[in-house]
Phi, psi and omega in degrees: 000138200273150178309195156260320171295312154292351182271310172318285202293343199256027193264297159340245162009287186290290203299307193286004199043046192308304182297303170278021176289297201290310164326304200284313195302327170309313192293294171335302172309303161300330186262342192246340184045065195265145197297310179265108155335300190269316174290316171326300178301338179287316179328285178300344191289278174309340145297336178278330176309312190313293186319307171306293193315288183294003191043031189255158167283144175273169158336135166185151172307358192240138170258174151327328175244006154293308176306315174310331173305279183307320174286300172297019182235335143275347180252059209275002164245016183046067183273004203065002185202166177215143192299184185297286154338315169289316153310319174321282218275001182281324149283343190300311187303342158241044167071041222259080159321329203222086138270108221304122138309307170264009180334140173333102182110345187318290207290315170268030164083351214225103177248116178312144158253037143235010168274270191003286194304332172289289178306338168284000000 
């Protein structure tokens, strides 16, 4: 049975979103190979603050044209849209957690890929 003390850090951990801090920053790390590590992580560390302060996008592993990718790899007759389902999984597959449920197209079935791109 966990203390109070382990129930605390591990609530503390889930509220700041520690774990999924350390995961994304791990990833980076592995996809960007930087040469100095700890200045890299500093780095990002202060974009994401910038971004938090500025309501600007942080630091992330997807570019615009990753997403363009991912979206035209599910849209493969170029309809301009992909159903609900697809959209799900496609963020779940790039690790997405907290996904818009209602997203924009939702009600037709029809999610835009600049609804995609916002929400990914």
């Amino acid at each position: 049975m966990a203390t109070q003390r382990e129930k605390d850090a591990a609530e503390y951990l889930k509220k700041h979103k520690i774990p999924e801090l350390m995961e994304n920053l791990t990833s980076m790390l592995f996809f960007y190979r930087p040469e100095n590590p700890r200045e890299f992580l500093v780095e990002q560390l202060e974009q994401l603050k910038v971004s938090q302060q500025s309501g600007m996008k942080g630091p992330s592993l997807f570019t615009n044209a990753n997403l363009d990718t991912v979206f035209g790899i599910l849209d493969p007759t170029n309809q301009k849209y992909i159903n609900f389902a697809q959209y799900k999984q496609a963020l779940t597959t790039l690790g997405i957690k907290d996904i818009n449920e209602c997203p924009e197209g939702v009600k037709e079935d029809r999610i835009s890929h600049d609804t995609f791109k916002t929400e990914a």
